[in-house]
Structure formats: C-alpha cells, structure tokens
Residue, then its C-alpha position, 0 to 999 in steps of 0.5 A: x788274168x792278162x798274159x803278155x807272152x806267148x806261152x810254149x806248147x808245153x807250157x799250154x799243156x801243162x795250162x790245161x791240166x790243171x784246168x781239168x784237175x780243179x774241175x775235177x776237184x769240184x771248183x769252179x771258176x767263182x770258187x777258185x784262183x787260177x794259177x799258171x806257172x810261167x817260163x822265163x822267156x815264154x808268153x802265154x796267149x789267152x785260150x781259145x774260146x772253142x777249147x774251154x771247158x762248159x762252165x757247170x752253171x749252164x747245165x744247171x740253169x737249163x735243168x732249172x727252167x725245164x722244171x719251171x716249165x713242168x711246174x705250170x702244166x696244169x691240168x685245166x678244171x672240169x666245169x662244173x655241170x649245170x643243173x638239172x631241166x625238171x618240169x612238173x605236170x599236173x593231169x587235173x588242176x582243179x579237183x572235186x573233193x574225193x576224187x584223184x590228181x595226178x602228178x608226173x615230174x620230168x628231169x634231163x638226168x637222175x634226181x632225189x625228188x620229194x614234196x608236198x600239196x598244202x601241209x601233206x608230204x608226197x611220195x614219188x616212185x621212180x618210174x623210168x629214168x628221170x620221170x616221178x609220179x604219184x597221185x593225189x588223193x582229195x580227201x572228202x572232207x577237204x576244205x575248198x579252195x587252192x593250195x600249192x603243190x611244191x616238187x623239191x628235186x635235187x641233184x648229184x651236187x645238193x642243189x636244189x630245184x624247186x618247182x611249184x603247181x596250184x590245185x584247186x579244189x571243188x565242193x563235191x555236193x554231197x547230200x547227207x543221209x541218216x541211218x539208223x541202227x539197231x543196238x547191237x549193230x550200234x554197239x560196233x561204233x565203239x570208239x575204241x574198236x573203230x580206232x583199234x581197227x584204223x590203225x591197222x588198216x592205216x598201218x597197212x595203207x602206209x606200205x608203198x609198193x614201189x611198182x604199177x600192178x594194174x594196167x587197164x582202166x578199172x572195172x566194177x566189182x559186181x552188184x547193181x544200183x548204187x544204194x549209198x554213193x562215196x562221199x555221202x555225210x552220214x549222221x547216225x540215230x538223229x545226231x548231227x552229220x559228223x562222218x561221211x561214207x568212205x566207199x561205194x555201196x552196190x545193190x546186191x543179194x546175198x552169195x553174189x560173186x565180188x570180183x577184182x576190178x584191176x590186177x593186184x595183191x590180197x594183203x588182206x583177208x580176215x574177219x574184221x569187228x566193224x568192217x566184217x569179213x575183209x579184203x584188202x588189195x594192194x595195187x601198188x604205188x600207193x594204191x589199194x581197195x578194199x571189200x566189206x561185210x563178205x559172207x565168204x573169203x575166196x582168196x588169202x594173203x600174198x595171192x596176186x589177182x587179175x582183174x575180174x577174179x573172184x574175191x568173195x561173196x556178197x554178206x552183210x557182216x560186221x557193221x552192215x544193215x542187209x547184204x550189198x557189196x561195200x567197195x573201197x579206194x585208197x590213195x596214200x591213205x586218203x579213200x577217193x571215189x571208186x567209180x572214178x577209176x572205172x570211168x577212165x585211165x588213172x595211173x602213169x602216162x600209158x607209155x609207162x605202163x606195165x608191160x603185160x609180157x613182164x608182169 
C-alpha cells in the first residue's frame, strides 16, 4: 500500500488500532486487506519499521527448528561386546587305555561350555568364574589311535566359540588270564543278573556332583600285593577273552580293615548278587569308587568320609574266588585305573582345590 500524504497524529492512531483489532482477530497480513480511512487533507507517511508488530510467522518458525534440532540428538549405539577369549588345555595328550586326561577351559568372562571327545559328550563343572574342568576317562577297551577333543562355549549373545584338542590314545598291554569257576559261583554270571546289577550302578554313576570332595593325592585302600591288576582280559572256563577286570585286586586275609582312600560320600552300601556286600563313594565331579566281596559293612548312605576312614571288612561275597580286597574307579561311568590316582595329583589345577577350612 503507497501513501502519498502525511497522515495527522489522529489519523496514526486510529492506523494503529485497527492494526491491533485485526491482530487480535487472529488475521495476518497474508490473510487480510488492510484498510486506512484517509482525511481529506492528510497524508499518511509509512510506519516506522521499529513500531510494527512481530509478524506471528517468526515465533512459529523458530519453534519449528528447536524441535528439528531435538529431533536428531540421538543417543549414539552401544557397540556391540567382542566375543569372549576361551583357551582349552589338556593335562595329557596321549593316554594309555584305562587310564585319565583331564581338560580345563579358560574364558575372559562367564560361558555355557559343552563337548565331546570322539562320539562321547562331556560334562564340565563351573569351578570358578570362567574356568571348566572335567576328566576324562579312557576306557579299557578302547580303540588305539587319536580323536578329536571338541570344547563349545557360548556366550550371553548365542555366539558360539569352539575350540579343538587331539587325544591320542595308547594300547595298554594288558596280558589275559583265565579263571575258572565252580558252578554255583558260575551261575552269578547269568546275564540277566549281571545286567540288572549294571543298570543300577550306571544309574548311579550317572548323578554328577557338582563340587570337588577330595583334595589330596589318593591312597590305597589296604591289602598287599596286587593278585589281578585293572585292565586285565579275562576269559572264564577255557572261552575266549571277552571281558576285562575292571578294578584292582589287593592281597588280603579275611577281617582285614578297607578303608577310604580320599574324602567322599557312601551312596552306596548293600549286599549286591555278583559284586557281594558293596560300597560305593561319591567323590564329586563325576568321580566314584567302589568296594567289593566285604564280609561287613561299617558305613551307610549319605555318611561323608575321609580319607583313611573305615569302610569294611575284607570277605569273599558275591562273585569272588577267596578273600582279597576288590578296589574300583569310576569316571563319568568309565572305570580307569585305580593305582593312577594314588601315583600323583589328578583333579582341578591345585590352585582350585577345596579349601580344607570350607569343606
């Protein structure tokens, strides 16, 4: 709008109050006509840019780009953590049949760990944050030759992490005996008794306490000479050799003490149809030993022992040809030389070890 007169101090004010009434009204100066009513001999100068209103687009646009900005602050992504370092050790990497490996797993933070060696799985216990360890138990029997030892740990994320070991394993040079057996001893080797009495104990061997009970190198139970050594091949009444003895045999008279040769629980302690009056140790991590033919039982189920304490006496029950001490070690099932663990430490690394003031 051109004004050509100079408008008269009236005539400004009345400019101005409709300027404000149509502000007011919600109009801007988009949706609106402005009109001025003129005197005849007045000229109206334009407004001074320092006396017009703030149009009402400004504040909305400045509102506008503060929301803008709000918009695009973010929080920055967490990375997502590396994975896990996991180390695998093996105390033995060659093995003779029958006898015990063990393996420790290191990770740098906590981890579900699972594997196998060959076609068997394992069980690892927890024994402080991120270290694993289990042994491993050759059987007696077992074809020579290596095998892979596979660890599978995975992390709070799914991932997985696999590390490998190779096991060698070595023939054992057992040599074979035969024994001969009067027949109502012979009649113990009925198939159906031997495999009734198997599954129980498997049943047995197959529960896992999850803590180390014994924490000292191991000691014989009692007795003298070995009379038929672990590992031995046995053939029965002139047949073929199509078993092995599965424990240690120690000379002994009838009454002698069989004492405890490391800290443990009696799970076990019954008359048994082949094995005789029985006892059985649970000394945790998968680990047992048992005792055969006793003429007495000096200990029941759930009694926690140490090493050295009295478990029975020396008898000839159950599948046996004269009195001797029968002596037997279990490891997830697989029975291994007894005489190993009396030679030097097997278990977790000693730093591990239970601490006689807690246990």
């Amino acid at each position: 709008m051109k004004v050509t007169q100079q408008a008269n101090c009236g005539t400004i004010a009345a400019f101005c109050g409709i300027v404000a009434a149509l502000l007011a009204g919600g109009c801007t100066p988009a949706e609106a006509e402005l009109v001025v009513p003129l005197a005849a001999s007045a000229t109206l100068a334009p407004a001074s840019p320092t006396t017009m209103p703030t149009p009402s687009f400004t504040a909305t646009a400045t509102a506008t780009a503060t929301a803008a900005a709000a918009a695009t602050a973010l929080p920055t992504p967490t990375p997502t953590a590396q994975p896990p370092d996991v180390a695998l050790s093996l105390s033995l990497k060659q093995v003779v049949q029958g006898h015990v490996t063990t393996v420790h797993v290191t990770a740098s933070r906590l981890v579900t760990v699972t594997g196998r060696v060959g076609d068997r799985s394992l069980v690892l216990t927890e024994l402080a944050d991120g270290e694993y360890w289990t042994a491993i138990g050759i059987h007696a029997m077992a074809q020579v030759g290596p095998r892979e030892v596979l660890i599978q740990a995975f992390d709070e994320l799914g991932r997985e992490i696999r590390k490998r070991a190779t096991l060698d394993v070595a023939a054992g040079g057992y040599v074979t005996e035969t024994i001969n057996l009067s027949p109502e001893t012979a009649a113990l080797l009925d198939p159906a008794l031997l495999e009734a009495e198997r599954e129980r104990l498997e049943a047995l061997w197959a529960k896992l306490t999850p803590r180390q009970l014994w924490h000292d190198v191991w000691a014989r139970p009692g007795g003298g000479d070995t009379t038929s050594g672990f590992g031995t091949r046995r053939a029965y009444g002139g047949g073929p050799a199509t078993d092995y003895h599965a424990g240690q045999d120690f000379r002994a008279e009838k009454s002698d003490p069989v004492m405890a040769p490391a800290a443990g629980v009696v799970v076990l302690a019954e008359p048994l149809d082949v094995r005789g009056n029985s006892v059985w140790l649970d000394h945790g991590l998968g680990v047992y030993s048992g005792y055969f033919h006793l003429s007495e039982i000096a200990v029941e189920v759930g009694q926690a022992v140490e090493q050295g304490d009295l478990l029975g006496r020396v008898g000839s029950t159950g599948l046996s040809t004269g009195p001797h001490i029968h002596w037997e070690v279990r490891v997830h099932g697989i029975a291994v030389d007894p005489l190993e663990w009396t030679e030097h430490w097997i278990g977790p690394p000693l730093r591990l070890r239970i601490d006689d003031s807690v246990r």
